[in-house]
N, C-alpha and C positions, 0 to 999 in steps of 0.2 A: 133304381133298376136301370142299368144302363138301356138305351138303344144300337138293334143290332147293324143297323144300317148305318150309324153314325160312324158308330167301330170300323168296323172294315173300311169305310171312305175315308177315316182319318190315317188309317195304317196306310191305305192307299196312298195316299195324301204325303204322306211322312216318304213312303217309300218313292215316288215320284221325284219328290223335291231333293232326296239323296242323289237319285242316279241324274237330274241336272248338275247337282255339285260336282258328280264325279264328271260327266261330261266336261263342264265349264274350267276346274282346277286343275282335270287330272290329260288335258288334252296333249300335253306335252311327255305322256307318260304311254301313251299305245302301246307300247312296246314291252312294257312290264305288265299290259291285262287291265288298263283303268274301261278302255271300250266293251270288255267283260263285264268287269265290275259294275258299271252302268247296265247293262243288257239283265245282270242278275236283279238287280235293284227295280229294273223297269216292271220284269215279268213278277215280282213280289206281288207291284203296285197293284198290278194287272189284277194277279189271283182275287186280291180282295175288293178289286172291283165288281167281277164276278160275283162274291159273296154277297156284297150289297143287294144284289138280284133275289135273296134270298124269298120276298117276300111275291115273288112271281108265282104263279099257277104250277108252274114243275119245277122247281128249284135245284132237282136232282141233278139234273143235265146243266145247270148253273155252279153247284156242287164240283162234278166234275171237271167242270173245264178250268174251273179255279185247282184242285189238285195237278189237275198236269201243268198248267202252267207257272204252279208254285214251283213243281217239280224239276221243269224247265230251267229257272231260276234259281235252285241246286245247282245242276250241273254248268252254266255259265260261270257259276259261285267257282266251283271246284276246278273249271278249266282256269279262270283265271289268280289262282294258287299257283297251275302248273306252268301258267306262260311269264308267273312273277319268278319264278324259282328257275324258268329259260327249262324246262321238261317236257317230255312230250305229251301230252296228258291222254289218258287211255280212252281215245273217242267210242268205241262202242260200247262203253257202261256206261260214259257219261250219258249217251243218245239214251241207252236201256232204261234211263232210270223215271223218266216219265211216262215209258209203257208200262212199268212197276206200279207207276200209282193209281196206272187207270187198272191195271189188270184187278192189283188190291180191292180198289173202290168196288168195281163190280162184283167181283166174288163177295163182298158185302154189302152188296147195294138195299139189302134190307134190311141191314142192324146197322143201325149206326152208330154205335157204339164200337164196336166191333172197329168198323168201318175206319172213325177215327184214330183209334188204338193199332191197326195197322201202318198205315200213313203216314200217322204221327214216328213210327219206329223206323219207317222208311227214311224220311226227314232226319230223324236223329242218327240213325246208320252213317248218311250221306255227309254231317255235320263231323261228325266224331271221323270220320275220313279226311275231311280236310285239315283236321286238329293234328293227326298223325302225319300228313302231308310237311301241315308248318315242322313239326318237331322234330322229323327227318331232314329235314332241306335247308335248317338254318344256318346259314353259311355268312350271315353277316352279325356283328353283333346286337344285341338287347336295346333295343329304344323303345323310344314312344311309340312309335305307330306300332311297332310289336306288340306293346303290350296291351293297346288299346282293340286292336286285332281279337287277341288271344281273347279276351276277357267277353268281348263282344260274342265272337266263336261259342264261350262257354253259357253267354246266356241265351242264347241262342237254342244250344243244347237243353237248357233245364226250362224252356220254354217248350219246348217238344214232349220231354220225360213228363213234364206235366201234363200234357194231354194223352200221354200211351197209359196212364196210373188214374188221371182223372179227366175222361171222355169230356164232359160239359164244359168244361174247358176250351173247346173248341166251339169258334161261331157259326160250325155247319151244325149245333146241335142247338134247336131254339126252345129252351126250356126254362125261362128266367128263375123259374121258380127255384131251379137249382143250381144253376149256372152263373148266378151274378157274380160271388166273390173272388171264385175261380174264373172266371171272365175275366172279370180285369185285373186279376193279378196277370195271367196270361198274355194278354194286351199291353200291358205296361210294358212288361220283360220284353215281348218279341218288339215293341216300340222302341224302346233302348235299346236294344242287341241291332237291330236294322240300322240305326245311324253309327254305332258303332263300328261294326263291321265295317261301314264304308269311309267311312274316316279314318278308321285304324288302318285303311288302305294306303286310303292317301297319304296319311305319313310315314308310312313307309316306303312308296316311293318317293316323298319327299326327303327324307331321311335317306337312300341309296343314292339320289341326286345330291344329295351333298357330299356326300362321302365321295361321290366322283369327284368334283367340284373341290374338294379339299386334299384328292388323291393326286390330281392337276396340278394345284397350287405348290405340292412339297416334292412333286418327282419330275427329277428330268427324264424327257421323253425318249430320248436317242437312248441313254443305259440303264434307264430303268431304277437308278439310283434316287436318294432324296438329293435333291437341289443343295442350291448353298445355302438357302433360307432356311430351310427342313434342317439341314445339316449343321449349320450355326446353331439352331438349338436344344439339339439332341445335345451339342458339344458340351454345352452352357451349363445343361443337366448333368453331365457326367462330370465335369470337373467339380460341379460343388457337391456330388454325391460322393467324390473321390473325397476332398475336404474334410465332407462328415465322416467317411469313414476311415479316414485318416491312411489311405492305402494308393500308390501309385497310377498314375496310368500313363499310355505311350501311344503315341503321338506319330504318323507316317505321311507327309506330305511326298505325294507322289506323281513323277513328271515322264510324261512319253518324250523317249528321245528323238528328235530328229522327225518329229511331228509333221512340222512346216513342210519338209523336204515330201512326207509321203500323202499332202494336202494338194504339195505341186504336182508331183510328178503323176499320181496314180489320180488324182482328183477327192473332191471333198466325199465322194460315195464311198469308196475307199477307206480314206480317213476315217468317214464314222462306222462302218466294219469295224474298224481295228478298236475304236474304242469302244463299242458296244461287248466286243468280244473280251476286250481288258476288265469291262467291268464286271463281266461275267466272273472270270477268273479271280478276282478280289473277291467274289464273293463265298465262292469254293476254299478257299482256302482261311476264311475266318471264323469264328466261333460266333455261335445265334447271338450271345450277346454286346459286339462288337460292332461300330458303326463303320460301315462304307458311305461314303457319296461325294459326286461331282461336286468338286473345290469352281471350278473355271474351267474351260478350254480345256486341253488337253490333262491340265491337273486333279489328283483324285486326293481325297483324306481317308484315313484309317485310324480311328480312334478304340484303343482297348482297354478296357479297366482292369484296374489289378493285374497289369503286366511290368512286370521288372524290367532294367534294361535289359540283360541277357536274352532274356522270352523275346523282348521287341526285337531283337538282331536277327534273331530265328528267320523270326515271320517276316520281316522283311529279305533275308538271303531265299528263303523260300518261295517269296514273290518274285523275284528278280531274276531266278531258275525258272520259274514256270512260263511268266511272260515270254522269255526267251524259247523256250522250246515249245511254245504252244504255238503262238501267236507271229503267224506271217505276215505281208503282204503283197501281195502279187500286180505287177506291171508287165504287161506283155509277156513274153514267153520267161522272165526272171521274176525271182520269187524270193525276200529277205525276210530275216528275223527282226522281229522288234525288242526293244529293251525299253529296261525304266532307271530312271534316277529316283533315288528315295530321303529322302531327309528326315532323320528321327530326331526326335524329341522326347523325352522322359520327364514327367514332373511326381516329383514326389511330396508328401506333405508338409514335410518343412520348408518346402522353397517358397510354399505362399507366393503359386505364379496364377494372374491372369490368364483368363483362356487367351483375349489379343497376345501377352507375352507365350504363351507356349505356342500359337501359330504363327509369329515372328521368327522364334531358333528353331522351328519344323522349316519355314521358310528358308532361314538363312543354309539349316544344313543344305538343304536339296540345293543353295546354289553353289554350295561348294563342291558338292557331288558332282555336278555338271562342268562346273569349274575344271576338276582334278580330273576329267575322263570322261564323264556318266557312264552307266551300266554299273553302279554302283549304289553302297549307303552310307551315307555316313551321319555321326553324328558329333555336334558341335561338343566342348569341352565341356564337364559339369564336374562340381563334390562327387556327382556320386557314378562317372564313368571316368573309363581312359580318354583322355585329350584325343582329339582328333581322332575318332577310331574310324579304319574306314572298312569296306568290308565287297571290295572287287568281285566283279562276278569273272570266273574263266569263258574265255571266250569259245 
C-alpha cells in the first residue's frame, strides 16, 4: 500500500530537480520560454508539496492551494509554448485558469469526488490546449525534442483522463483501500510525463540552436544565399544525381561587372546593396529546384538539373536583362546600371565530367565573356553546342 506523503514529495522531488535542469541547461535559451518552463516545473513541485500536508487537521485548505498552484503551473506551461513559438500568448485565460480550479474546488468542496473529476478536466482541457498549440505552430521540422515533447504532453493528458473516469486516482482522495493500483499507476504516468515534458523542451531548443548554428555555417550573410561550402555540396549532389539519371544539367558562373569600380567610387555599403539586390533577383528568376549561391566576391553559381543547353541560354539572357534593368547604383546625384557576365557550362552524361572539370569551363567561359565585352554569355565549345556561342545583351 503505498504511502501518501511519500508520493507527493517524490513527485515534488522529481519536479524540483527538472525545473533545476531547466534552469541550469536551458539558461542560454530565455528567449524561447526555458524561465517558463522552470516556473511551470517549480509550481508542479510546489502543488504536491502542499499535498504532502495532507495529513494535517484541515487539509482542505492544503488541498486547495495545491490545485491553484498546479494550476498555476499550467498556464506558465502554456505561456511558454507561446513564447517558444515567438506568439503572443492570451494572458487573461492563462491568469483565468487558476481562478477556474479554485472556483471548481469550492463548488465541490464537499464531494470529492466530484471535486477531483472536475480539476482533473480542467488540467486535461488546458493540456490538450497546448497539444493543439504545438500542432498549429510547427514551423520547424520533427526531431527529438519534438517528439519527446509531444508524447510527454500525451501522458500527461491520460494521466488526467484517469482521474476525470477514476477519482481515487488522485492523492487528494485518501482511501487506500481503493486507491492503491490506480495510485500508482497515476503516479508513475504523471512521474514520466513531468520529466518528459521538460526535456522534450530542452531539446528542442536544443535542436532550434542548432539549426541556427548550421543555418550560419551554409549561408552567407550579406545575400542570404548558401555559401561556397553549402554550395560545393549541393553541387556534388546534383551532378551524381545527374549521372544516375543519366540527364543533363547547366552550369552558370556568374560575375558583376565593374564591381571594383562601384566598391571605389560609391563605397563597400553600396557594393553590398547591389549584391544583396543581385541575389535577390537570381532567385526570382529560377525554379524551387535549382541552386543559387555565393561562388566568392562578387561571383555567383546557378546550377539547374535537366536543363539542355538551349533552356540554360534562356535563363541566363534572362538574367542578364533583368540585372540590367532592375538593378542600379547610385553616387551622388548619378545613377548607373549594373550588368553581369555569365559563363555557361553544360554537362551531359556521356561527357563523364567532374564537378572540379565542369566549374573550370563555367570559369573559363565567364572569362572570355569578360574578355570579349561583359554584359554578356557565353559558352565555351562542346559536341553538344555551337563553338563559341555568345549571346550580347543590347545596351
Amino acid at each position: 500500500m503505498p504511502d501518501f506523503t511519500t508520493i507527493a514529495l517524490m513527485i515534488a522531488l522529481s519536479s524540483g530537480s527538472s525545473a533545476i535542469s531547466v534552469i541550469l541547461t536551458g539558461r542560454t535559451h530565455w528567449r524561447e520560454g526555458s524561465l517558463l518552463m522552470a516556473m511551470a516545473m517549480t509550481c508542479y513541485g510546489l502543488s504536491y508539496v502542499c499535498i504532502s500536508f495532507m495529513a494535517s487537521p484541515n487539509p482542505t485548505q492544503w488541498f486547495m492551494a495545491a490545485y491553484a498552484v498546479f494550476a498555476c503551473g499550467q498556464s506558465c506551461w502554456l505561456a511558454t509554448i507561446y513564447r517558444f513559438y515567438q506568439m503572443r500568448p492570451p494572458w487573461w485565460l492563462l491568469l483565468c485558469l487558476p481562478l477556474w480550479a479554485l472556483l471548481l474546488f469550492t463548488l465541490a468542496i464537499n464531494q470529492p469526488e466530484l471535486r477531483v473529476r472536475l480539476v482533473s478536466a480542467l488540467f486535461l482541457f488546458s493540456e490538450i490546449w497546448g497539444l493543439l498549440v504545438l500542432a498549429r505552430r510547427r514551423s520547424e521540422p520533427l526531431n527529438t525534442g519534438s517528439v519527446v515533447l509531444v508524447v510527454g504532453v500525451l501522458m500527461f493528458c491520460s494521466a488526467m483522463l484517469l482521474r476525470v473516469f477514476l477519482p481515487n486516482a488522485s492523492l487528494t482522495l485518501r482511501d487506500p483501500a481503493l486507491s492503491s493500483t490506480h495510485l500508482l499507476l497515476s503516479f508513475t504516468i504523471l512521474f514520466i510525463a513531468m520529466h518528459l515534458k521538460s526535456t522534450g523542451f530542452l531539446l528542442l531548443c536544443s535542436g532550434r540552436h542548432q539549426g541556427r548554428l548550421q543555418y550560419m555555417a551554409n549561408m552567407d550573410v550579406l545575400t542570404e544565399l548558401p555559401n561556397r561550402r553549402a554550395l560545393m555540396q549541393s553541387l556534388e549532389k546534383m551532378c551524381t544525381q545527374a549521372q544516375l539519371n543519366q540527364t543533363p544539367f547547366s552550369l552558370l558562373m556568374i560575375d558583376v561587372d565593374h564591381f571594383k569600380h562601384v566598391n571605389d567610387a560609391c563605397g563597400h555599403q553600396e557594393g553590398d546593396k547591389v549584391l544583396a539586390q543581385i541575389a535577390r533577383l537570381l532567385q526570382t528568376h529560377v525554379r524551387p529546384h535549382d541552386i543559387v549561391g555565393r561562388y566568392g566576391g562578387e561571383e555567383f553559381v546557378i546550377a539547374c538539373p535537366d536543363t539542355d543547353t538551349t533552356n540554360a541560354h534562356l535563363l541566363a539572357d534572362r538574367l542578364c536583362q533583368a540585372v540590367r534593368s532592375a538593378v542600379l547604383v547610385h553616387h551622388a546625384q548619378e545613377a548607373w546600371p549594373i550588368t553581369i557576365s555569365v559563363g555557361l557550362h553544360v554537362c551531359y552524361p556521356a561527357d563523364a565530367q567532374t564537378l572540379d572539370h565542369v566549374l573550370l569551363c563555367a570559369d573559363q567561359a565567364l572569362y572570355q565573356a569578360k574578355t570579349h565585352g561583359r554584359n554578356r554569355v557565353w559558352q565555351q565549345a562542346t559536341t553538344h553546342a555551337s563553338p563559341a556561342k555568345t549571346a550580347p545583351v543590347d545596351a
